[in-house]
N, C-alpha and C positions, 0 to 999 in steps of 0.2 A: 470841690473840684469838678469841672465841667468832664460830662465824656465827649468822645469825638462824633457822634450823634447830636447830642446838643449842640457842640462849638459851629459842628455845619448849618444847624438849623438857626443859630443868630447869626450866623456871618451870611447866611441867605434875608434874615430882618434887617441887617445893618448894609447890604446891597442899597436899599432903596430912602436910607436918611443919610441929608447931610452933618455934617462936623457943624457941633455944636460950639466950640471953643479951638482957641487959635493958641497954641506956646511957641513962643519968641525967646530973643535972647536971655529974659530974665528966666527962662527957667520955669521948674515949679513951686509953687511958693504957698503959705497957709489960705491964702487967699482964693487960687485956685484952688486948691483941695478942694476948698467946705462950697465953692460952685459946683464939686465936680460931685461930692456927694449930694446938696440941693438935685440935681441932674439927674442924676441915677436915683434918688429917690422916686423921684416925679414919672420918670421916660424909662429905667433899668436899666438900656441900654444907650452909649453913649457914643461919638464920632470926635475923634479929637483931630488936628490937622497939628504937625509940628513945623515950623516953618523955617524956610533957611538958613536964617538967620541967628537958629539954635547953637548955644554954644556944644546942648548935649545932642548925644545920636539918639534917634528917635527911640530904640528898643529900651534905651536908659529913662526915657521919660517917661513910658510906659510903663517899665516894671517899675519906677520908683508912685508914680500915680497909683496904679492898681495897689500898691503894698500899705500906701497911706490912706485909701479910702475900703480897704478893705475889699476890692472886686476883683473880677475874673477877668485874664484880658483871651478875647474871643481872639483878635485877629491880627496883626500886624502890618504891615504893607505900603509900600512908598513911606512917605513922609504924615501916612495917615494909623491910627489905630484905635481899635475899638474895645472899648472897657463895658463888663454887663456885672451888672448886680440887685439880688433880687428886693422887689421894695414893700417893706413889711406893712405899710397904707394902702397902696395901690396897686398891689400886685396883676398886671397886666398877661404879660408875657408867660404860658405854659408852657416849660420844654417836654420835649417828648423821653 
């Protein structure tokens, strides 16, 4: 569980990258998952964009993404949000 120290100090890293992956009407599926985990391995931190076209509301695709790849979600916001988790290879990002 992220504190509110940390959560500002990625949502100040995830300021300056874009969304890395797009969810459309199909939703989330196993397929994104194991990108989203691939992702957060590599990067930690992730930018997802939900797009119009969603059948689901963005908070929904968030909490169900974060629950199935096992992550923190940092931030929420418009049709965008941002999932971090820490990666046991490449461990990049120091929170404070």
């Amino acid at each position: 569980m992220l504190t509110g120290k940390q959560r500002s100090y990625l949502r100040s890293l995830a300021n300056g990258i874009d969304s890395v992956f797009q969810v459309g009407k199909g939703g989330v599926n196993d397929n994104m998952i194991k990108q989203f985990n691939e992702a957060l391995e590599a990067r930690e931190l992730i930018k997802v964009t939900v797009l119009k076209n969603s059948l689901e509301d963005v908070r929904e695709v968030c909490d169900e993404a974060a629950r199935l790849t096992g992550s923190e979600v940092v931030q929420v916001i418009g049709n965008k949000f941002v999932l971090y988790k820490e990666s046991k290879e490449n461990k990049v990002i120091e929170l404070p």
